[in-house]
N, C-alpha and C positions, 0 to 999 in steps of 0.2 A: 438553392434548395438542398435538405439535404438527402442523402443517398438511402433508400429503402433496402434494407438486406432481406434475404431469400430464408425463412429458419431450417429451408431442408439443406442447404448447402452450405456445409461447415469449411469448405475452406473458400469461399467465397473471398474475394477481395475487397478490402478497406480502400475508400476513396482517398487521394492524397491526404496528410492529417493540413495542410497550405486553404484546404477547402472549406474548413473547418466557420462554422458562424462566429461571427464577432458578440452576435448580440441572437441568444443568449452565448455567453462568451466559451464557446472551444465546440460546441454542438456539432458533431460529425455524422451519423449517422442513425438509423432506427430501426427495430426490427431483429431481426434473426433469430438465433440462442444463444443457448451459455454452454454451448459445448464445450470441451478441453481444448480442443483443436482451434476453437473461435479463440475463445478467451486469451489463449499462449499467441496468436496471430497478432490480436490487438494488442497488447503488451509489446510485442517486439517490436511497432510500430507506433509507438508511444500513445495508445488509444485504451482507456481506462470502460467499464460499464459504470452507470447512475441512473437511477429511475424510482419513479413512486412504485409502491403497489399498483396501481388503476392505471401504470401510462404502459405503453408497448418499451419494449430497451432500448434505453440511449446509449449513445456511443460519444465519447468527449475524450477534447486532446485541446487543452486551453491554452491560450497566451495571455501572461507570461506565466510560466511555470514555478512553481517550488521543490525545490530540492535542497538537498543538505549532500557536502563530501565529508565522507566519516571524517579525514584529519583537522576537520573545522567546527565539531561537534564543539559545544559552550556548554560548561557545567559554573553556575554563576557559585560564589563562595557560601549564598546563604544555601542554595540548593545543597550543595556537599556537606553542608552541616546536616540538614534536615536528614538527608538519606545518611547518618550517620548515626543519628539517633534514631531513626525507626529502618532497621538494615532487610532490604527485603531478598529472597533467594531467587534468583533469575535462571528460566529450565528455557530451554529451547525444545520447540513438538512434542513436548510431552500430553496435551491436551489441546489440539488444537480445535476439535468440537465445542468443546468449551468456551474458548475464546472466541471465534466467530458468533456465538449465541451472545455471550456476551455484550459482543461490541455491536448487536443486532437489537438489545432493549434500547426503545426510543427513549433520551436525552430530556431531563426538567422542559428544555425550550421547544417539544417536539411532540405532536402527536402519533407519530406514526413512524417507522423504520423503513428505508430503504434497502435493508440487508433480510431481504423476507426468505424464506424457507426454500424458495427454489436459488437463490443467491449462495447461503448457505450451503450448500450441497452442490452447485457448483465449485467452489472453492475446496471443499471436502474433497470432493474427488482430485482437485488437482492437487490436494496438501497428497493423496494414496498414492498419486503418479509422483511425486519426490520435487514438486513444483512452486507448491504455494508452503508458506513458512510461520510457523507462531512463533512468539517470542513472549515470557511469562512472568511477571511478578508473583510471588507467592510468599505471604506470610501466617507463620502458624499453622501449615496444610491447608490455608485456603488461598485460592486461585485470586485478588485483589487488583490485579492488572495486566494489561499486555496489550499487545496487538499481532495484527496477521498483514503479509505480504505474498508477493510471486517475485522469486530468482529467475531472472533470465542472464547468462554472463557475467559479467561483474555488476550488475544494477537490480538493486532491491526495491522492488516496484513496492512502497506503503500504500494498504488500504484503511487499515481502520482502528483505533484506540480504544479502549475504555480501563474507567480506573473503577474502584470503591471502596482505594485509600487515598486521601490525597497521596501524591509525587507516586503514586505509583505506575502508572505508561510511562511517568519522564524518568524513572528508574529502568524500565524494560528497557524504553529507545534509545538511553544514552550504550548501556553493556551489548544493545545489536549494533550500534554505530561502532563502538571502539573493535566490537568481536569484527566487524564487516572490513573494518580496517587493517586488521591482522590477517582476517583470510584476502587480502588483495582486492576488496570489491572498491572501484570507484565513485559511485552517487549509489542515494535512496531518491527515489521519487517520492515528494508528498506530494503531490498532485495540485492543491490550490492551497492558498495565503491561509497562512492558520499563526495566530499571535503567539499560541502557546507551541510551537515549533519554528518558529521565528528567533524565539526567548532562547531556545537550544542550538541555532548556530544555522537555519536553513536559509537560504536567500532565492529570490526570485529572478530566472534567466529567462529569454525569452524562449517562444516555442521552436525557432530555426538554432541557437544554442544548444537547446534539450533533444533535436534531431541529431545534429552532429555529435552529440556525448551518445547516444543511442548507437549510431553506427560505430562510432570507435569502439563503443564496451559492449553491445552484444552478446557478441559472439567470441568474446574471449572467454577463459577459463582464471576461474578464482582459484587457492589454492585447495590440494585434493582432498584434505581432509574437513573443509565443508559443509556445516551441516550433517555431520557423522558424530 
C-alpha cells in the first residue's frame, strides 16, 4: 500500500522511494501539499509530483529511470542544420510564468492538464526562492519554446517541455545541457521514457543507479556563477 501524507505537515517524511508500486509503475505516495519545503524534500529524494485535476497528489519515483549526462547530450546533423536555418535566442528566467503556463496547455493527445493552477504556483514560488529554473527558446520576441526544472546540487531535476515552433524545446534542452555541463552539473532527470529525449542523448538507469547518482551529486556545488 501506498503511504498517505499529512497536508499539514511539510516536512513530513517520504517512505523509502524501494517501496515504491511496480504497477502502476514508481507510485510512492498520496496526499499532502506542494509546499516549497514538501516539494525540495521530494526532489532530493528522487520523488517527483503527478496527478489529474480530480485525484488527491501523487507522489512517483519510477523504475527505470531516464536521464541524460550533459557530456552525452546528441545533436543528430540534420537537427544542426535545422537549428541553423531557423536560429532561436535562448534566455535563461527571464519569464518563467510564462513557460510553466505554457507547458500547462493540454497537448493535440489530451484533454485535460496535469500542470493545473495550484501546480503552477507551486513551482512559481520555488522559481522566487532561486530553486526551480526556465530555460527559453525565443524568436522574433516571442516566447516559441522551453521548459522548467528544480536545481538541487549538481542535478537538474526536468519537469516539462513545450514547443510552438517545431525544434524549439530541443533547441532550449540541448544550450541547458551544454550550459549544465559548463557549470559542473552532473545529470538532468527526465523522469520517464520520452522518444523525443531518447533522440537527444538520454538513456534509461534503473531506480537504485539514480539513488546513488542522487546521493553522490546532491549536495555538491555546481560552479558559483550559476544561474546568475
Amino acid at each position: 500500500m501506498i503511504t498517505i501524507l499529512d497536508p499539514d505537515l511539510n516536512n513530513q517524511a517520504f517512505p523509502p522511494i524501494e517501496r515504491a508500486l511496480t504497477e502502476p509503475d514508481g507510485l510512492l505516495a498520496a496526499g499532502g501539499c506542494l509546499s516549497s519545503q514538501r516539494l525540495m524534500n521530494a526532489y532530493y529524494h528522487g520523488i517527483f509530483p503527478w496527478y489529474n485535476e480530480d485525484d488527491p497528489i501523487l507522489w512517483w519515483s519510477p523504475d527505470p529511470r531516464l536521464v541524460l549526462f550533459p557530456d552525452k547530450i546528441h545533436i543528430s546533423k540534420s537537427l544542426k542544420k535545422a537549428l541553423r536555418q531557423q536560429p532561436f535566442t535562448i534566455r535563461f528566467n527571464t519569464d518563467f510564468a510564462a513557460v510553466i503556463h505554457a507547458c500547462s496547455q493540454p497537448r493535440d493527445y489530451e484533454k485535460n492538464t496535469w500542470l493545473n493552477e495550484e501546480m503552477q504556483q507551486a513551482y512559481i514560488q520555488l522559481h522566487q526562492q532561486g530553486h526551480a529554473h526556465s530555460i527559453e527558446a525565443w524568436h522574433q520576441g516571442n516566447l516559441v519554446g522551453g521548459l522548467y526544472g528544480v536545481a538541487i546540487g549538481k542535478i537538474f531535476f526536468g519537469e516539462s517541455m513545450f514547443h510552438t515552433q517545431t525544434n524549439a524545446s530541443k533547441a532550449a534542452f540541448i544550450t541547458l545541457a551544454q550550459q549544465l555541463k559548463e557549470w559542473r552539473y552532473e545529470v538532468i532527470d527526465c523522469q520517464i521514457h520520452s522518444n523525443h529525449l531518447v533522440s537527444l542523448g538520454a538513456e534509461e538507469i534503473s531506480r537504485q543507479q539514480f539513488s546513488r547518482l542522487l546521493n553522490r551529486y546532491r549536495q555538491s556545488s555546481p560552479r558559483r556563477d550559476a544561474w546568475t
